[in-house]
N, C-alpha and C positions, 0 to 999 in steps of 0.2 A: 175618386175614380174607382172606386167601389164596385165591385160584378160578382155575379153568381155565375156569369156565363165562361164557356171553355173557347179555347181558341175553335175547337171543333164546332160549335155553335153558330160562332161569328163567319166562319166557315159556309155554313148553311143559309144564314142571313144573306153574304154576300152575292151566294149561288141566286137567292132570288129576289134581288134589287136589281133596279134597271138604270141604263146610261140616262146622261141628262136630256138627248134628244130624243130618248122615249118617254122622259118624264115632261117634257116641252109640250109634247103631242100631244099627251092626255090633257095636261092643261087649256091646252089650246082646243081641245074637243069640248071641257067641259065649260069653258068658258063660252063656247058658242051653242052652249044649253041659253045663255040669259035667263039663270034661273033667279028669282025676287025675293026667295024665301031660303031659308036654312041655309045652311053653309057655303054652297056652291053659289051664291049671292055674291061672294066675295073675290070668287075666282076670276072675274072680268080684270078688277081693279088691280090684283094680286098678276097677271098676265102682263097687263101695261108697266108694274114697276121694271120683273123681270127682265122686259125687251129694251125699255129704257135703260136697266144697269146693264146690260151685255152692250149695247151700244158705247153707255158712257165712262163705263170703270177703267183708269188707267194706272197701272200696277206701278209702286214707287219702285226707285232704285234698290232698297234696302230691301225688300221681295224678289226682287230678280237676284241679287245676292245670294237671299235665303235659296230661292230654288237652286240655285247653282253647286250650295254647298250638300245636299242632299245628298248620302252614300251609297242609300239604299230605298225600293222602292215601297212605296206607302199606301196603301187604300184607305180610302174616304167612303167610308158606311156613313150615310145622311137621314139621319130619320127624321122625316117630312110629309107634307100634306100640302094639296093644291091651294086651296084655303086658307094656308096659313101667312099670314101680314108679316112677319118677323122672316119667313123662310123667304118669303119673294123679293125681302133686301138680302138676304144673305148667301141663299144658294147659286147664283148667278154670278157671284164673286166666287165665290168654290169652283164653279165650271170657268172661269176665266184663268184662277191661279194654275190649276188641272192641264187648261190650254198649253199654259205657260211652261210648265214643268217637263213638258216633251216627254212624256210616258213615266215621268217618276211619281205623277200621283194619276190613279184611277181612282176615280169620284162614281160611288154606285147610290143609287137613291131607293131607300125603302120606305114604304107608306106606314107609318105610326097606327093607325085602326086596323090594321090587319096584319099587325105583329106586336100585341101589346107584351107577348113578354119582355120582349128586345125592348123597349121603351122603361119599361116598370124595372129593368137594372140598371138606368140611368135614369132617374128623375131627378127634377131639382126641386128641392125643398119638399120633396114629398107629393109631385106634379110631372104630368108628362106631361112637360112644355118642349116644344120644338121651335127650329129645329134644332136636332142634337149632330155633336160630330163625333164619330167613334173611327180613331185613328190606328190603322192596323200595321203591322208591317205585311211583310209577301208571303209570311207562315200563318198570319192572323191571328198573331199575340194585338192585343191589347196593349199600345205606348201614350195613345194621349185620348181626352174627353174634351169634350168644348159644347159649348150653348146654355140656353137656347138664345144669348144676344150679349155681347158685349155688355160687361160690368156697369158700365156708367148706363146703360140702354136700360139694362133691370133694376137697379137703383130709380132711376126715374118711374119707372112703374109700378113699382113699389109703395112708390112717395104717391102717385095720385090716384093709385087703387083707396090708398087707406083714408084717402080724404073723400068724405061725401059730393062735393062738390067738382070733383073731377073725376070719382070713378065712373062717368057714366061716359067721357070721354076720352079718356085715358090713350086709347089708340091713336088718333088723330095727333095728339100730342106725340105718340112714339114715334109715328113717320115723320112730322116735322125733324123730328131729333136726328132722323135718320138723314133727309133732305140736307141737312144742312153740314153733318157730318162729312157726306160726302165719301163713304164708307171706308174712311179713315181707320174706324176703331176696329172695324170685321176684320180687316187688311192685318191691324198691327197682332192682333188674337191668334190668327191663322196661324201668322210669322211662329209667336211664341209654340204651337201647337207641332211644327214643324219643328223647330228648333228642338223641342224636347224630345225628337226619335233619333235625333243622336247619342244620345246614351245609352240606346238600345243596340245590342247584336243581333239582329233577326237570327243570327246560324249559330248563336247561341242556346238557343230555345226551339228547338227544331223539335 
């Protein structure tokens, strides 16, 4: 959980990332580009998971727990991209638990290519892979880090990046993974991510 950055920073990020239904909308803008080429190619496909998972994610009991136990309020800095395959299982579950949480978590979404510092002090393995979750409290200390996918999700892409014969479709393989999970795994990660801002005193670090 490694940062160069100050809570004033995170601060500043916050200030300029946007709710999920403005981040819905551009999605939904750019997907009615039906663009064939470069990355916004992606965005049609990456729009249908979303609406699907907000339709079909149903939060377990041991979430509703967690949200309950919650002392103190938390923001959700999401650095993400419309484009991205991994974020459009994941952030729709972030805007669901958010729902959930009746105002103890604000979930803000900031775009990864137009804030690479904020990315480049969280990379994994020396990569800005998204999406990333940068858990804040209400003073915007810095208490948890999460992404860009559940351990067993990166693990398996790992395993078929390094093989010739499956790194040319390695994706395909991670949404199945994803499909079949049933976003079990995003759920129980969240949990832990929440669970560990209990140790924090936000009005301790003021």
């Amino acid at each position: 959980m490694s940062t160069t950055l100050s809570k004033f920073d995170y601060k500043e990020y916050v200030d300029q990332a946007v709710d999920f239904d403005t981040y819905l909308h551009t999605m939904e803008a750019e997907a009615a580009l039906k663009a064939t080429e470069g990355l916004l190619a992606y965005v049609p496909m990456n729009l249908q998971r979303v609406s699907r998972i907000l339709k079909t994610y149903q939060a377990s009991s041991e979430l509703l727990s967690c949200l309950k136990d919650i002392k103190h309020p938390l923001i959700w800095l999401v650095i993400s991209e419309n484009w991205c395959g991994d974020a459009a299982q994941i952030v729709p579950v972030m805007q669901k638990i958010a729902l959930l949480s009746e105002g103890k978590i604000s979930l803000k979404l900031i775009y990864r290519d137009a804030h690479l510092p904020l990315i480049d002090a969280h990379l994994t393995g020396g990569s800005r892979s998204i999406p990333k979750l940068i858990q804040l409290d209400s003073h915007f200390n810095l208490n948890a880090v999460w992404g860009p996918r559940p351990n067993e999700a990166q693990e398996l892409v790992l395993t078929l990046k390094k093989n010739p014969a499956t790194a040319a479709t390695y994706s395909e393989e991670l949404h199945k993974w994803y499909a079949q999970n049933k976003q079990n795994f995003i759920e129980r990660d969240l949990i832990k991510a929440i669970q560990k801002s209990a140790a924090f005193c936000p009005d301790c670090f003021i």
